[in-house]
C-alpha positions as CSV (number, residue, x, y, z in Angstrom):
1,X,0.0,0.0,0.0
2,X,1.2,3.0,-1.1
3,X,0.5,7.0,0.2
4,X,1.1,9.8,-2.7
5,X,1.1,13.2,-0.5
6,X,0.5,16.1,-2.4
7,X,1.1,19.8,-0.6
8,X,0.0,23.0,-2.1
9,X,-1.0,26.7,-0.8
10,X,-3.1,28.0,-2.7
11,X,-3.4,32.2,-3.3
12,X,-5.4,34.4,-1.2
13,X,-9.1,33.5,-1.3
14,X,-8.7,30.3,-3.9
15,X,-8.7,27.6,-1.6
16,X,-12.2,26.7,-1.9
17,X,-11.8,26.9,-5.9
18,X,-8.5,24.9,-5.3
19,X,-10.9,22.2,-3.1
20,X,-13.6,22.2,-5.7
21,X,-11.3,21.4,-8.3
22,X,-9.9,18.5,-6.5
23,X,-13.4,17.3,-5.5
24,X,-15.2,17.4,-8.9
25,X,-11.8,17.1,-11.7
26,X,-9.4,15.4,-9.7
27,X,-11.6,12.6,-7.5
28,X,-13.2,11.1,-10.6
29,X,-9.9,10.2,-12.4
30,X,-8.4,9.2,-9.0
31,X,-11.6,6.7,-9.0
32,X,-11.0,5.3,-12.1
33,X,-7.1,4.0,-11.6
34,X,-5.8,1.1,-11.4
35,X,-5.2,0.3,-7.4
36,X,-6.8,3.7,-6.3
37,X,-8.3,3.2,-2.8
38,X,-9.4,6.8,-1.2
39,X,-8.5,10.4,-1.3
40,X,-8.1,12.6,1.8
41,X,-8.2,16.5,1.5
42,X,-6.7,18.5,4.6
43,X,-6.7,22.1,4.8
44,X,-4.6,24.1,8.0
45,X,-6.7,24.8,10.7
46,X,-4.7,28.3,11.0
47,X,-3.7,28.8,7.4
48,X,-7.1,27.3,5.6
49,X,-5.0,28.1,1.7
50,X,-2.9,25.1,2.6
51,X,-3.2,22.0,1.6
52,X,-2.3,18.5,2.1
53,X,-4.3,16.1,-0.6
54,X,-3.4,11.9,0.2
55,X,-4.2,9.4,-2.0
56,X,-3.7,5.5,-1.3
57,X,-2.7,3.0,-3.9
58,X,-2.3,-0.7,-3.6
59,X,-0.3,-1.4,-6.4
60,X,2.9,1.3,-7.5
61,X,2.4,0.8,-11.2
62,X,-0.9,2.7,-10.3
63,X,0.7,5.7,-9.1
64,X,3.3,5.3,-12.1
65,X,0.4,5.5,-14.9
66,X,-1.6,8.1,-13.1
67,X,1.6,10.4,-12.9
68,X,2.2,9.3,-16.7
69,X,-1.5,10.2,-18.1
70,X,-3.4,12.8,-15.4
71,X,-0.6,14.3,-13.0
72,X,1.2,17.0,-14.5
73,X,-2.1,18.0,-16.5
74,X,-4.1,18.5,-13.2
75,X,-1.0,19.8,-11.5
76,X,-0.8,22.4,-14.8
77,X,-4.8,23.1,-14.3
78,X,-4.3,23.6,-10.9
79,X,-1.2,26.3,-11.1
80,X,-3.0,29.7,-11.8
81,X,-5.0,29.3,-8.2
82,X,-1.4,28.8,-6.9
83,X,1.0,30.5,-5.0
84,X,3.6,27.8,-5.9
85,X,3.7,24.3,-7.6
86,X,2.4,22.2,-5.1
87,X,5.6,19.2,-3.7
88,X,4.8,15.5,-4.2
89,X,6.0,12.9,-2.0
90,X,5.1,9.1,-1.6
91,X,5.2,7.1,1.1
92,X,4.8,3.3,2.4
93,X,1.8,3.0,4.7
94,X,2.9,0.8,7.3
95,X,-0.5,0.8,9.5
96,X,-3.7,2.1,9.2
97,X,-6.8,1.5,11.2
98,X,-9.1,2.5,8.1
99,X,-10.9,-0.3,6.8
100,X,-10.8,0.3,3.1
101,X,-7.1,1.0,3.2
102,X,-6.3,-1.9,5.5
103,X,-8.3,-3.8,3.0
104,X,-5.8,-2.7,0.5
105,X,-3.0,-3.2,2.3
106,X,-4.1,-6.8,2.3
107,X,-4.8,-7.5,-1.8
């Protein structure tokens, strides 16, 4: 099981665009990927235009195609409502109590 972290701040006043974009462009193609398990928004309790999106993955070459096909477009559609290019990082999820990604973590 695999953890894609995504970190963005968006500009002054865009984070709900920012969010709505994620919920309604980004969660559908998430949805249909091979080994796509959930999708976690976070926004800062003290600085609400920062963002943390986490995906989970079962299988890596999932992550792989969706970089290669859907990333750099959505990252490219997401860039004018930010202040910077968002940072991608991808981690191993060692535990979880959630039951869809332990169910993952299982296949």
């Amino acid at each position: 099981m695999f953890a894609r972290i995504v970190k963005c701040q968006s500009k002054a006043g865009r984070s709900e665009q920012v969010g709505n974009k994620l919920e309604n462009d980004v969660l559908p193609i998430l949805q249909k990927q091979l080994g796509f398990v959930d999708f976690l928004t976070l926004s800062d309790k003290n600085d609400p235009e920062k963002l943390v999106c986490i995906s989970f993955w079962t299988l890596p070459e999932g992550t792989e195609q969706y970089d290669r096909q859907h990333y750099y477009s959505i990252n490219d559609t997401l860039r004018p409502l930010l202040e910077s290019p968002a940072t991608l990082e991808v981690f191993e999820v060692n535990a979880s109590t959630a039951r869809r990604i332990a169910l993952g973590r299982a296949a």
